[in-house]
C-alpha positions as a printed Julia matrix, in Angstrom:
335×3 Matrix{Float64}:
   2.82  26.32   58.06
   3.25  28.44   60.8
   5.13  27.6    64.31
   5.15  28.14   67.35
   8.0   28.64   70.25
   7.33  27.72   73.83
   8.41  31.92   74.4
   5.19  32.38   72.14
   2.64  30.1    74.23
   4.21  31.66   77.29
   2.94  34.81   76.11
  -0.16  34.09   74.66
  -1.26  32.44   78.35
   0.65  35.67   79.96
  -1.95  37.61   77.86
  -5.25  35.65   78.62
  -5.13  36.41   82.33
  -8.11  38.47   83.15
  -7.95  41.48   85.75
 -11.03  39.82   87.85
 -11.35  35.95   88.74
 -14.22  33.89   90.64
 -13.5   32.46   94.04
 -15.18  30.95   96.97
 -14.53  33.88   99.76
 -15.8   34.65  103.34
 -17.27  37.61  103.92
 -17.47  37.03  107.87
 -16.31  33.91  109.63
 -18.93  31.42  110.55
 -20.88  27.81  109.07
 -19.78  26.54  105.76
 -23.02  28.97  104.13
 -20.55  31.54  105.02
 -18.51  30.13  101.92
 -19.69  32.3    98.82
 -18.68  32.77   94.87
 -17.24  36.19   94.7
 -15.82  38.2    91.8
 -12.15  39.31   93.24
  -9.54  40.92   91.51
  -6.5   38.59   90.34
  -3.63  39.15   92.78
  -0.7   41.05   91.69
   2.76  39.71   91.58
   5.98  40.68   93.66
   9.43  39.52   92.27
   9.73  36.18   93.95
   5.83  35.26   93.25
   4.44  33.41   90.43
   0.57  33.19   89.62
  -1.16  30.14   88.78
  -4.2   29.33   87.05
  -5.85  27.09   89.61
  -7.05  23.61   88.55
  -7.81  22.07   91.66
  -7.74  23.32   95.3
  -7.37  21.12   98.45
 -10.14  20.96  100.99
  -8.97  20.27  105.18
  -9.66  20.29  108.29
  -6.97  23.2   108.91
 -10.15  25.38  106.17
 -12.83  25.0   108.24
 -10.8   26.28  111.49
 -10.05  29.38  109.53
 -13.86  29.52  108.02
 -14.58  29.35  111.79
 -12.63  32.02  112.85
  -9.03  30.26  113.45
  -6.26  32.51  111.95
  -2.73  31.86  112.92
  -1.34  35.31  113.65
  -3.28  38.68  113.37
  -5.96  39.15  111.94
  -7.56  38.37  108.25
  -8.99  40.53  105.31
 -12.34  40.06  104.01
 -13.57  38.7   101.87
 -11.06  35.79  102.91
 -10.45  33.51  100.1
  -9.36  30.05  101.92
  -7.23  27.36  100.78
  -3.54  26.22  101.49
  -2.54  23.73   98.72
  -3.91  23.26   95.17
  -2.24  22.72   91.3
  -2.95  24.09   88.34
  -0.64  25.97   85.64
   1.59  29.15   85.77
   0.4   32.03   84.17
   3.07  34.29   85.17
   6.01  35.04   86.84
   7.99  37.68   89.15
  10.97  39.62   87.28
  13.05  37.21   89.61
  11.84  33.94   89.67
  14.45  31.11   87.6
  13.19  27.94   89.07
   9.29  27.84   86.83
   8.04  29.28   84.06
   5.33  30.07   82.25
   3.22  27.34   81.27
   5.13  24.73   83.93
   2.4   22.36   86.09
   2.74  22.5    89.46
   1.49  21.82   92.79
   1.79  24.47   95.8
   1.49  24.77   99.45
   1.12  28.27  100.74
  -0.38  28.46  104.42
  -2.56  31.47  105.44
  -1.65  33.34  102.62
  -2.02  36.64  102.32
  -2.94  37.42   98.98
  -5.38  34.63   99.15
  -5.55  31.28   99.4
  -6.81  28.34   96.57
 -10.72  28.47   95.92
  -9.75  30.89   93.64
  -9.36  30.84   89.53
  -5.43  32.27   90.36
  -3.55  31.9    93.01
  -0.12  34.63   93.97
   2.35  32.06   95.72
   6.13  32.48   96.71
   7.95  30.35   93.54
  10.0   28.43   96.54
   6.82  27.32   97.63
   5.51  25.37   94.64
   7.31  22.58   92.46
   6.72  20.87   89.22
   4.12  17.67   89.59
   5.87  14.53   89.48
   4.89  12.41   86.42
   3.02  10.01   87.96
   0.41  12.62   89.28
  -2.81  13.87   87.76
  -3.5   17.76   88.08
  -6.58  16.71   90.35
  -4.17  13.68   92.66
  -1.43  17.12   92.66
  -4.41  19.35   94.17
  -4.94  17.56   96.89
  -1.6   16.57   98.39
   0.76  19.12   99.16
   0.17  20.02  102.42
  -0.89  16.24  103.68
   2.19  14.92  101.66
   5.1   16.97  103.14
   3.33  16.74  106.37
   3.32  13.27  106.19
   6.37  13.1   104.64
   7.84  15.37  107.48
   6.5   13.1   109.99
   8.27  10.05  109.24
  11.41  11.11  107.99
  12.29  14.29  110.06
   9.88  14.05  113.27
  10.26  10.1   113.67
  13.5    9.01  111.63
  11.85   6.03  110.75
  14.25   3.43  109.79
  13.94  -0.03  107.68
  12.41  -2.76  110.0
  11.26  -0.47  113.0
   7.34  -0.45  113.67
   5.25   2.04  113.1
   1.74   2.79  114.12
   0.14   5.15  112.01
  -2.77   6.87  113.91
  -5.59   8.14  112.43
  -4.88   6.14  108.9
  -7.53   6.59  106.4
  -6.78  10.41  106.51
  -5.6   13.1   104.38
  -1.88  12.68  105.83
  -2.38   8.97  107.98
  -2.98   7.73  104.19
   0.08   9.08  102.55
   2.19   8.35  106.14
   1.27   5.07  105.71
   2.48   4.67  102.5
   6.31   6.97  103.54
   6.46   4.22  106.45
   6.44   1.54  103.86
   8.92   2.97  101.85
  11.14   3.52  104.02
  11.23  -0.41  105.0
   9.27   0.12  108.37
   6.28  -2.46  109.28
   3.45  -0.11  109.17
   0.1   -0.68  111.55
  -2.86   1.38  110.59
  -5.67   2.37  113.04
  -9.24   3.14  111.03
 -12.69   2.84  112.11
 -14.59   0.52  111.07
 -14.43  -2.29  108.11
 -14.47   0.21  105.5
 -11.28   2.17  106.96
 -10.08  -1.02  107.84
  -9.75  -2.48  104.43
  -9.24   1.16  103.16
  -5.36   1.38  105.79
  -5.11  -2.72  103.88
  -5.34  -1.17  100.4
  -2.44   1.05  101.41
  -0.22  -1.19  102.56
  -0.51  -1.56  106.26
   0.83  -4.86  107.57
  -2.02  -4.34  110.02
  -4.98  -2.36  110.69
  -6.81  -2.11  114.05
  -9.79  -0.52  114.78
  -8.63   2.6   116.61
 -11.99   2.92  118.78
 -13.03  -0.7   119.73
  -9.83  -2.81  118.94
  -6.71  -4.27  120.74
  -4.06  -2.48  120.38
  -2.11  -3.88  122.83
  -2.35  -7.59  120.72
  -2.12  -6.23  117.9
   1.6   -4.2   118.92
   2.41  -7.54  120.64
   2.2   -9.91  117.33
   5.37  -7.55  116.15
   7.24  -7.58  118.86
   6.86  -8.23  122.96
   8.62  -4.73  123.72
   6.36  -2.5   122.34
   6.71  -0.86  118.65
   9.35   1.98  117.62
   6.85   4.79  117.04
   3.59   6.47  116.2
   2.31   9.23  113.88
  -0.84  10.48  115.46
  -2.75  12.49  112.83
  -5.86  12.25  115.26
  -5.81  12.84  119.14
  -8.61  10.38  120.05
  -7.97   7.21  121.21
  -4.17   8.16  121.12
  -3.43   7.16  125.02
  -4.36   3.77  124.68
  -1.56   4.02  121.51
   1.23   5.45  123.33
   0.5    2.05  125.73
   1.96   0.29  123.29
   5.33   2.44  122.61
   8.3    1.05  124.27
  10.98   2.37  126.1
  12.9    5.21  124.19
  10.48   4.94  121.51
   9.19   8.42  120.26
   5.74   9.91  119.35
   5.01  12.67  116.44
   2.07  14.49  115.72
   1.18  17.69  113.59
   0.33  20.93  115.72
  -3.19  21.28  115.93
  -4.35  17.3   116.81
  -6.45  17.7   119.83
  -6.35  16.61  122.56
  -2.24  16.69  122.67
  -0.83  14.21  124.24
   0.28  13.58  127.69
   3.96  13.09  128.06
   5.51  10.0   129.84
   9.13   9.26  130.88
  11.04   7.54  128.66
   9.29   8.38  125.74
  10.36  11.62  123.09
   7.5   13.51  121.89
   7.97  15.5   119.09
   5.18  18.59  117.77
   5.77  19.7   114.47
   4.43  21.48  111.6
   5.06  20.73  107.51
   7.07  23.18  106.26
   7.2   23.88  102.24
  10.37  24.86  100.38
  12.32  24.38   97.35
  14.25  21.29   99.31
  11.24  19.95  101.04
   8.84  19.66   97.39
  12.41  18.05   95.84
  12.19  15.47   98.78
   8.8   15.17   98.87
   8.58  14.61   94.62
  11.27  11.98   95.08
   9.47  10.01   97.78
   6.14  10.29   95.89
   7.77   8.64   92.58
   9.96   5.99   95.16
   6.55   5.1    97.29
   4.69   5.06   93.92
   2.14   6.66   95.89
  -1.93   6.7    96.07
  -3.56   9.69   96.33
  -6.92   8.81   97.26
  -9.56  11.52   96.77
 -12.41  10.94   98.98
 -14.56  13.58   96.99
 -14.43  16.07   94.47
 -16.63  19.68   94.45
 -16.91  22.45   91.6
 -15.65  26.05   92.97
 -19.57  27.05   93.4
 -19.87  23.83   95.5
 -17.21  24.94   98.1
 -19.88  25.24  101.1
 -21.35  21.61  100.42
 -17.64  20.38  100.41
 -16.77  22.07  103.88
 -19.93  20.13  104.9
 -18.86  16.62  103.61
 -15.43  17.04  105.45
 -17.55  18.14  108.98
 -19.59  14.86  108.43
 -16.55  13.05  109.0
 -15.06   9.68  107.99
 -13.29  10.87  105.28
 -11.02   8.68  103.3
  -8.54  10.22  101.62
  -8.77  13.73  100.57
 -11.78  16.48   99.25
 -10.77  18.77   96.37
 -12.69  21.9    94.69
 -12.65  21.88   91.02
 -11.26  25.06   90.44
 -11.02  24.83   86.24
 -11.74  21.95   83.8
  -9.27  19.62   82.4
């Protein structure tokens, strides 16, 4: 009977990579029709890179800005293949990379790439900027929650310093990154209020958690800060800019405020109060912190809705209709 070394399966998947793949690519910016299947060649590697064989892709708000014509510095190539996080397997490997190997599962966030992003069959990503998926995550949970998970991860830990007993609005709750903040504020011992909209995102920020959810359009914030404490809470991640002032209201003195770059509109500064901007950053120490609060939190990753690759254009149009909760993913391959 014959066997088989792990050196042998490496190879075997090194050797089934094909020189073209299908992805979902713009060939000019615009609605999400722009989004199209194309037939792309697979990217090449340089020595720090490895390539995965995409399983799932995330889908966010941060795509559609780029669909639109967003780019954060200089200017795109076409066709654009979009996409900053997404898991799958690795299919090969720079001539320098120790940390993965061939065959490892993993989960990556790689902003604005330039070799292409994730609604693609294989993805080229710096190795520092994937990790192995932590054992309680599915391939398709993994897809969807690298860049909301170290940017709410980021958020709490490094932007706030949330600490055990403080309280902690979470603004914009039912989210991509309000849903997994949520979740960080309760592991880290904080009392956690949600905002949502309406009894479906109410319930939803309950599910997660929250010691309190509040309707961040019609409801009281101000009673609902004042059944924690009569000086105002400790601090808020604001993952949405509307409705945020009335928020801030309820933040007392040398309390601070956090929100990602890019929630709109930013908030107005007021004395007494630290307001901090910030964006997630991915590294080797950020996906080690990040894996260890995701198996401490025993997090939920909720996915709000799931897409095939071809589908990419009717998934950009679920996340413009709004109200999502959780997170969209493209099924890139099957299980």
């Amino acid at each position: 009977m014959a066997t088989h070394t792990t050196a042998d399966v490496s190879q075997k998947q090194k050797r089934s990579i094909s020189s073209t793949m299908r992805a979902a690519a713009l060939d000019r910016f615009g609605g999400p029709e722009a989004l199209t299947i194309h037939e792309l060649p697979v990217p090449t590697l340089d020595a720090d890179e490895i390539l995965i064989a995409v399983h799932t892709a995330g889908v966010g708000p941060w795509d559609a800005d780029m669909r639109t014509g967003w780019w954060p510095e200089g200017e795109p190539t076409f066709p654009l293949v979009l996409g900053s996080d997404g898991s799958g397997t690795v299919v090969d490997v720079g001539r320098s990379v120790r940390r993965l190997a061939i065959g490892d599962r993993v989960y990556s966030y790689s902003f604005a790439n330039p070799k292409g992003g994730f609604y693609a069959e294989y993805v080229a990503v710096a190795a520092d900027n994937a990790a192995h998926i932590p054992r309680t995550l599915s391939l398709k949970e993994a897809g969807g929650l690298a860049t909301v998970g170290l940017t709410a991860l980021q958020g709490i830990d490094n932007a706030l310093r949330v600490e055990r007993d403080e309280i902690v609005i979470v603004h914009g709750a039912t989210g991509g990154v309000g849903s997994l903040a949520v979740q960080f504020a309760k592991m880290r011992g904080a009392r956690a209020i949600a905002t949502a909209r309406g009894e479906v995102g109410l319930q939803f920020a309950r599910r997660l958690g929250a010691d309190e959810a509040v309707d961040g359009q019609d409801g009281d914030m101000a009673a609902a800060a004042r059944r924690f404490s009569s000086k105002g809470v400790d601090a808020v991640l604001a993952t949405v800019g509307a409705g945020l002032e009335q928020v801030i209201d309820t933040v007392r003195k040398g309390g601070r405020v956090a929100y990602p770059n890019g929630v709109e509109p930013v908030p107005k500064e007021r004395p007494g109060i630290e307001f901090i901007s910030y964006d997630g950053r991915s590294g080797v120490r950020e996906f080690e912190a990040l894996n260890e609060a995701i198996e401490q939190a025993r997090l939920v990753v909720e996915i709000a809705g799931e897409f095939p690759l071809d589908q990419a254009a009717k998934a950009h149009e679920r996340l413009a209709a709004g109200h999502v909760l959780g997170k969209i993913v493209l099924r890139v391959q099957p299980d």
